[in-house]
C-alpha positions in Angstrom: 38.1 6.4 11.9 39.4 9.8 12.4 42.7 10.4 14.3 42.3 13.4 17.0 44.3 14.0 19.9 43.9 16.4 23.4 46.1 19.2 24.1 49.3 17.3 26.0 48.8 13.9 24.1 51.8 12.6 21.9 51.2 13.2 18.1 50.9 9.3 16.9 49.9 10.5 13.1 51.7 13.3 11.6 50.0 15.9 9.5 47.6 19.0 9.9 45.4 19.0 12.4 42.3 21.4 13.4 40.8 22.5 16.5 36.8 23.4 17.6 37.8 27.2 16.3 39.0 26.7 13.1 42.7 27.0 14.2 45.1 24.6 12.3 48.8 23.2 12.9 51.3 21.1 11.8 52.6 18.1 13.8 54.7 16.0 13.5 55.3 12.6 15.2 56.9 12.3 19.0 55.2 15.8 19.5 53.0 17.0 22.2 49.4 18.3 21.0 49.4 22.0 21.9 46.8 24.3 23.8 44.9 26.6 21.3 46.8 29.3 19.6 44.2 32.0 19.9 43.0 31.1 23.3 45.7 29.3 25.0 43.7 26.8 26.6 43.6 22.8 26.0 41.6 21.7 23.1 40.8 18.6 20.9 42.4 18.3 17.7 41.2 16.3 14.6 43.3 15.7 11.4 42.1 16.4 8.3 45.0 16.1 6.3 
């Protein structure tokens, strides 16, 4: 199962995450999933590591 999140969600799984334009971040845990960093609007993330 993969863990993902939407922009505004809390971070349940900490680690680096990547959006649907290659951008990646770090979250960690009790943190809100942010918009995209290049586009500034809400996006999906999904963990990959």
């Amino acid at each position: 199962m993969k863990i993902s999140g939407n922009t505004g969600e809390k971070v349940t799984s900490p680690g680096i995450y990547r959006n649907k334009y290659g951008k990646r971040v770090t979250l960690e845990v009790g943190k809100n999933f942010p918009p995209c960093p290049e586009k500034g609007i809400p996006t999906r993330w999904e963990k990959i590591e």
